[in-house]
C-alpha positions in Angstrom: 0.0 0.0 0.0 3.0 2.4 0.8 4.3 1.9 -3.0 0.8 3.0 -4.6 0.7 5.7 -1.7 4.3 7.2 -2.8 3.2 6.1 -6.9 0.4 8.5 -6.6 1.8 11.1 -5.0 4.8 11.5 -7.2 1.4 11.5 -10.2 -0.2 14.5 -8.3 2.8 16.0 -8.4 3.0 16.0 -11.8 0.1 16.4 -13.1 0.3 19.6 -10.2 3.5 20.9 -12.0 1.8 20.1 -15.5 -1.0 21.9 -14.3 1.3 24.6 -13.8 3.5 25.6 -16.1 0.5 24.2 -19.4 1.6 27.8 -21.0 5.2 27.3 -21.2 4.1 23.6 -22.3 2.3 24.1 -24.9 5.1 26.8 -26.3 7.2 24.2 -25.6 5.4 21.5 -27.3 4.8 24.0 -30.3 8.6 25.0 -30.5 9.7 21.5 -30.7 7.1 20.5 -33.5 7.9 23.4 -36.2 11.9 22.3 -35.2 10.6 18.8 -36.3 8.9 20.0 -39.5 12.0 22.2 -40.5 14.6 19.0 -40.1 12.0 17.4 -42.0 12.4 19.7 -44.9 15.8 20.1 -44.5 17.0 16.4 -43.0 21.3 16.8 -44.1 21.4 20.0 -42.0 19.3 18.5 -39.2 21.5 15.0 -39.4 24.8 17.3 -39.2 23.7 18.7 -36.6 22.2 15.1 -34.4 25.7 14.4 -35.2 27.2 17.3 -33.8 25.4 17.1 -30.7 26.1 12.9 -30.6 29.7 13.8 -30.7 29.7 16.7 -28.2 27.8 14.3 -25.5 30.3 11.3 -26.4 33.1 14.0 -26.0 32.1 15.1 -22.7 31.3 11.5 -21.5 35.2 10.8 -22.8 36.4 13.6 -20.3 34.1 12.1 -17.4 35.6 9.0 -17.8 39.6 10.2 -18.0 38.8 12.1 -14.7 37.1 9.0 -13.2 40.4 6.8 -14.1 42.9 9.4 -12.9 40.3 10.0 -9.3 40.8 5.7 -9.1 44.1 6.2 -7.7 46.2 3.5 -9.1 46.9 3.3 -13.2 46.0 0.1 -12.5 42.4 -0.2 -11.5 42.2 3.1 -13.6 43.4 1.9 -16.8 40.6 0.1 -18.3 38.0 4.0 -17.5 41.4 5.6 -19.1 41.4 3.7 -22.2 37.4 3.8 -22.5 37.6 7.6 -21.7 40.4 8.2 -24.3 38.4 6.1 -26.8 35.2 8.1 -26.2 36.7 11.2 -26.0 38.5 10.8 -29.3 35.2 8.9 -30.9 33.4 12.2 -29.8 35.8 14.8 -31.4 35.9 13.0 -34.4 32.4 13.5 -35.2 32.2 17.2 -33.7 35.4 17.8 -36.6 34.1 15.6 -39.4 30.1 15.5 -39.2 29.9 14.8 -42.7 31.5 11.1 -41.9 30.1 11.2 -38.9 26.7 10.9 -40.5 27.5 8.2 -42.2 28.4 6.2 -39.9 25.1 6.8 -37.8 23.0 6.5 -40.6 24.9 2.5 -41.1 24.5 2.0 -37.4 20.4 3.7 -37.8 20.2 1.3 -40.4 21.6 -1.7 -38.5 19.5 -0.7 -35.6 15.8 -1.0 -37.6 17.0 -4.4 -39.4 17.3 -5.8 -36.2 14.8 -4.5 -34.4 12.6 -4.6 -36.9 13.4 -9.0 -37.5 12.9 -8.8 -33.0 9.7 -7.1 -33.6 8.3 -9.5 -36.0 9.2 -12.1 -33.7 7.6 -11.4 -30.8 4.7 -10.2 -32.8 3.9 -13.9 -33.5 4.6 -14.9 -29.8 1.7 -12.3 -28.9 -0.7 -13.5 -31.7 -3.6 -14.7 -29.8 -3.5 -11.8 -28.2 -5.8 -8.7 -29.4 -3.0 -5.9 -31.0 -0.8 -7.8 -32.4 -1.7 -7.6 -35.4 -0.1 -3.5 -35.0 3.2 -5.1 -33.0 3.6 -7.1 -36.6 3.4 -3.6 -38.4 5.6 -1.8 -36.3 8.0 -4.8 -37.1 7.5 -4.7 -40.5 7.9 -1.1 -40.9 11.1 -1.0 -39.3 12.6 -3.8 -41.0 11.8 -2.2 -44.3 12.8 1.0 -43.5 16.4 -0.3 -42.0 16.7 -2.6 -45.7 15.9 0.7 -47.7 18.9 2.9 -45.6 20.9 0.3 -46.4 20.4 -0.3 -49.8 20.5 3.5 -50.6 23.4 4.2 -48.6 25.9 6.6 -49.2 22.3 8.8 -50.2 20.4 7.8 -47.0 22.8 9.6 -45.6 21.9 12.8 -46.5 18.0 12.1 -45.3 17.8 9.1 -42.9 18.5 10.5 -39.6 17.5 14.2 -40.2 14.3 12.9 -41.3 14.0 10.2 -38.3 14.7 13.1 -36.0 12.7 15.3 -37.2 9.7 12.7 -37.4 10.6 12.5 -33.6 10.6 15.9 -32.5 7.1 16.2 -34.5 5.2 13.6 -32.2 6.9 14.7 -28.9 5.9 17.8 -29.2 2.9 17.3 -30.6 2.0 14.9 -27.2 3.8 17.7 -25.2 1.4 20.5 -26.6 -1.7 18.2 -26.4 -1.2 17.5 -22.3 -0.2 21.0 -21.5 -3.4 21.7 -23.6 -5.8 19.2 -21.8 -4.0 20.7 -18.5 -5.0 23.9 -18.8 -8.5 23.3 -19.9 -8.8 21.2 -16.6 -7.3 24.2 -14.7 -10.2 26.5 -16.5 -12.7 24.3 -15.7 -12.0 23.7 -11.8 -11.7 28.1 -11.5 -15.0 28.2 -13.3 -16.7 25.5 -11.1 
Protein backbone atom coordinates (compact mmCIF):
# COMPACT_ATOMS: atom_id res chain seq x y z
CA UNK A 1 0.00 0.00 0.00
CA UNK A 2 3.01 2.38 0.77
CA UNK A 3 4.28 1.89 -3.01
CA UNK A 4 0.77 3.03 -4.60
CA UNK A 5 0.66 5.65 -1.65
CA UNK A 6 4.27 7.19 -2.80
CA UNK A 7 3.23 6.10 -6.88
CA UNK A 8 0.43 8.51 -6.64
CA UNK A 9 1.78 11.12 -5.03
CA UNK A 10 4.82 11.46 -7.22
CA UNK A 11 1.40 11.55 -10.16
CA UNK A 12 -0.24 14.47 -8.26
CA UNK A 13 2.84 16.01 -8.42
CA UNK A 14 2.99 16.01 -11.85
CA UNK A 15 0.09 16.37 -13.11
CA UNK A 16 0.31 19.57 -10.20
CA UNK A 17 3.49 20.91 -12.04
CA UNK A 18 1.79 20.10 -15.54
CA UNK A 19 -0.98 21.94 -14.29
CA UNK A 20 1.34 24.61 -13.78
CA UNK A 21 3.47 25.63 -16.14
CA UNK A 22 0.48 24.21 -19.37
CA UNK A 23 1.61 27.79 -20.95
CA UNK A 24 5.20 27.27 -21.16
CA UNK A 25 4.08 23.58 -22.33
CA UNK A 26 2.32 24.06 -24.92
CA UNK A 27 5.06 26.84 -26.35
CA UNK A 28 7.20 24.20 -25.65
CA UNK A 29 5.38 21.47 -27.26
CA UNK A 30 4.77 23.96 -30.34
CA UNK A 31 8.56 24.95 -30.53
CA UNK A 32 9.71 21.53 -30.73
CA UNK A 33 7.11 20.50 -33.53
CA UNK A 34 7.91 23.44 -36.23
CA UNK A 35 11.88 22.33 -35.18
CA UNK A 36 10.64 18.84 -36.26
CA UNK A 37 8.86 20.04 -39.53
CA UNK A 38 12.00 22.19 -40.45
CA UNK A 39 14.62 18.97 -40.14
CA UNK A 40 11.96 17.39 -42.02
CA UNK A 41 12.43 19.72 -44.87
CA UNK A 42 15.76 20.14 -44.47
CA UNK A 43 16.99 16.44 -43.01
CA UNK A 44 21.32 16.78 -44.07
CA UNK A 45 21.42 20.00 -41.96
CA UNK A 46 19.27 18.49 -39.20
CA UNK A 47 21.46 14.96 -39.45
CA UNK A 48 24.84 17.31 -39.16
CA UNK A 49 23.66 18.74 -36.64
CA UNK A 50 22.22 15.07 -34.35
CA UNK A 51 25.71 14.36 -35.22
CA UNK A 52 27.23 17.30 -33.79
CA UNK A 53 25.44 17.07 -30.72
CA UNK A 54 26.09 12.86 -30.64
CA UNK A 55 29.74 13.80 -30.72
CA UNK A 56 29.70 16.66 -28.19
CA UNK A 57 27.80 14.30 -25.55
CA UNK A 58 30.28 11.28 -26.44
CA UNK A 59 33.13 13.96 -25.98
CA UNK A 60 32.11 15.12 -22.65
CA UNK A 61 31.34 11.48 -21.48
CA UNK A 62 35.22 10.82 -22.80
CA UNK A 63 36.39 13.63 -20.27
CA UNK A 64 34.05 12.13 -17.39
CA UNK A 65 35.59 9.05 -17.78
CA UNK A 66 39.59 10.16 -18.03
CA UNK A 67 38.75 12.12 -14.69
CA UNK A 68 37.10 9.04 -13.18
CA UNK A 69 40.37 6.78 -14.08
CA UNK A 70 42.92 9.41 -12.94
CA UNK A 71 40.34 10.01 -9.26
CA UNK A 72 40.80 5.73 -9.05
CA UNK A 73 44.14 6.18 -7.66
CA UNK A 74 46.16 3.45 -9.10
CA UNK A 75 46.95 3.28 -13.15
CA UNK A 76 46.03 0.05 -12.46
CA UNK A 77 42.43 -0.20 -11.52
CA UNK A 78 42.23 3.08 -13.57
CA UNK A 79 43.40 1.94 -16.76
CA UNK A 80 40.64 0.07 -18.29
CA UNK A 81 38.04 4.02 -17.49
CA UNK A 82 41.44 5.58 -19.11
CA UNK A 83 41.38 3.69 -22.23
CA UNK A 84 37.40 3.79 -22.54
CA UNK A 85 37.61 7.57 -21.74
CA UNK A 86 40.44 8.18 -24.26
CA UNK A 87 38.45 6.12 -26.83
CA UNK A 88 35.24 8.07 -26.18
CA UNK A 89 36.73 11.25 -26.05
CA UNK A 90 38.47 10.77 -29.33
CA UNK A 91 35.17 8.91 -30.91
CA UNK A 92 33.43 12.18 -29.81
CA UNK A 93 35.81 14.77 -31.40
CA UNK A 94 35.90 12.98 -34.42
CA UNK A 95 32.38 13.49 -35.16
CA UNK A 96 32.19 17.21 -33.74
CA UNK A 97 35.44 17.77 -36.56
CA UNK A 98 34.08 15.61 -39.44
CA UNK A 99 30.10 15.49 -39.24
CA UNK A 100 29.93 14.81 -42.75
CA UNK A 101 31.49 11.14 -41.91
CA UNK A 102 30.10 11.20 -38.93
CA UNK A 103 26.68 10.94 -40.46
CA UNK A 104 27.45 8.20 -42.25
CA UNK A 105 28.42 6.18 -39.90
CA UNK A 106 25.10 6.76 -37.78
CA UNK A 107 23.01 6.47 -40.55
CA UNK A 108 24.90 2.52 -41.10
CA UNK A 109 24.48 2.00 -37.41
CA UNK A 110 20.41 3.74 -37.76
CA UNK A 111 20.21 1.30 -40.43
CA UNK A 112 21.58 -1.70 -38.54
CA UNK A 113 19.46 -0.73 -35.59
CA UNK A 114 15.75 -0.98 -37.60
CA UNK A 115 17.02 -4.45 -39.43
CA UNK A 116 17.34 -5.80 -36.16
CA UNK A 117 14.83 -4.51 -34.42
CA UNK A 118 12.62 -4.56 -36.91
CA UNK A 119 13.38 -8.99 -37.51
CA UNK A 120 12.90 -8.84 -32.98
CA UNK A 121 9.71 -7.14 -33.56
CA UNK A 122 8.31 -9.46 -36.04
CA UNK A 123 9.20 -12.13 -33.73
CA UNK A 124 7.60 -11.41 -30.75
CA UNK A 125 4.75 -10.21 -32.76
CA UNK A 126 3.91 -13.88 -33.46
CA UNK A 127 4.58 -14.94 -29.83
CA UNK A 128 1.67 -12.26 -28.89
CA UNK A 129 -0.70 -13.55 -31.68
CA UNK A 130 -3.57 -14.74 -29.82
CA UNK A 131 -3.53 -11.78 -28.22
CA UNK A 132 -5.83 -8.71 -29.45
CA UNK A 133 -3.05 -5.87 -30.96
CA UNK A 134 -0.79 -7.85 -32.43
CA UNK A 135 -1.69 -7.56 -35.44
CA UNK A 136 -0.12 -3.50 -35.04
CA UNK A 137 3.17 -5.10 -33.01
CA UNK A 138 3.62 -7.09 -36.61
CA UNK A 139 3.40 -3.55 -38.42
CA UNK A 140 5.56 -1.76 -36.25
CA UNK A 141 8.01 -4.83 -37.07
CA UNK A 142 7.49 -4.65 -40.55
CA UNK A 143 7.90 -1.10 -40.95
CA UNK A 144 11.14 -0.99 -39.29
CA UNK A 145 12.57 -3.78 -41.01
CA UNK A 146 11.77 -2.23 -44.29
CA UNK A 147 12.78 0.95 -43.46
CA UNK A 148 16.37 -0.29 -42.03
CA UNK A 149 16.68 -2.59 -45.71
CA UNK A 150 15.86 0.72 -47.72
CA UNK A 151 18.93 2.90 -45.61
CA UNK A 152 20.86 0.29 -46.40
CA UNK A 153 20.39 -0.30 -49.83
CA UNK A 154 20.52 3.51 -50.58
CA UNK A 155 23.39 4.23 -48.59
CA UNK A 156 25.95 6.63 -49.21
CA UNK A 157 22.33 8.81 -50.18
CA UNK A 158 20.38 7.85 -46.96
CA UNK A 159 22.83 9.59 -45.56
CA UNK A 160 21.85 12.83 -46.54
CA UNK A 161 17.96 12.12 -45.33
CA UNK A 162 17.79 9.06 -42.87
CA UNK A 163 18.53 10.52 -39.60
CA UNK A 164 17.45 14.25 -40.18
CA UNK A 165 14.35 12.87 -41.31
CA UNK A 166 13.99 10.21 -38.30
CA UNK A 167 14.73 13.10 -36.03
CA UNK A 168 12.70 15.34 -37.22
CA UNK A 169 9.67 12.68 -37.39
CA UNK A 170 10.64 12.51 -33.61
CA UNK A 171 10.55 15.92 -32.55
CA UNK A 172 7.11 16.16 -34.55
CA UNK A 173 5.22 13.60 -32.25
CA UNK A 174 6.90 14.66 -28.88
CA UNK A 175 5.86 17.85 -29.24
CA UNK A 176 2.87 17.27 -30.65
CA UNK A 177 2.00 14.95 -27.17
CA UNK A 178 3.80 17.72 -25.23
CA UNK A 179 1.38 20.45 -26.61
CA UNK A 180 -1.74 18.20 -26.38
CA UNK A 181 -1.19 17.51 -22.29
CA UNK A 182 -0.19 20.97 -21.52
CA UNK A 183 -3.43 21.74 -23.58
CA UNK A 184 -5.78 19.16 -21.81
CA UNK A 185 -4.04 20.69 -18.53
CA UNK A 186 -5.04 23.90 -18.78
CA UNK A 187 -8.50 23.30 -19.90
CA UNK A 188 -8.85 21.19 -16.58
CA UNK A 189 -7.32 24.24 -14.71
CA UNK A 190 -10.16 26.47 -16.54
CA UNK A 191 -12.73 24.30 -15.75
CA UNK A 192 -11.97 23.65 -11.82
CA UNK A 193 -11.72 28.08 -11.55
CA UNK A 194 -15.02 28.16 -13.27
CA UNK A 195 -16.72 25.54 -11.06
Amino acid sequence: LEMTDAIEQVDQEMLGTIKRHAGLGMALGIGIVIAGVLAVISPFIAGLSVTVAVGVLMAVTGVSRLFLAFKMGTFGRGLLMFVLGALTLVAGGYLVARPGMGLATLTLVLAAYLFVDGVFEIIYAFRLRPIKGWGWRLFSGIAALVLGIMIWRQFPVSGMWAVGTIAGIHMIFAGSSMASLSRAARSEVKEAQAA
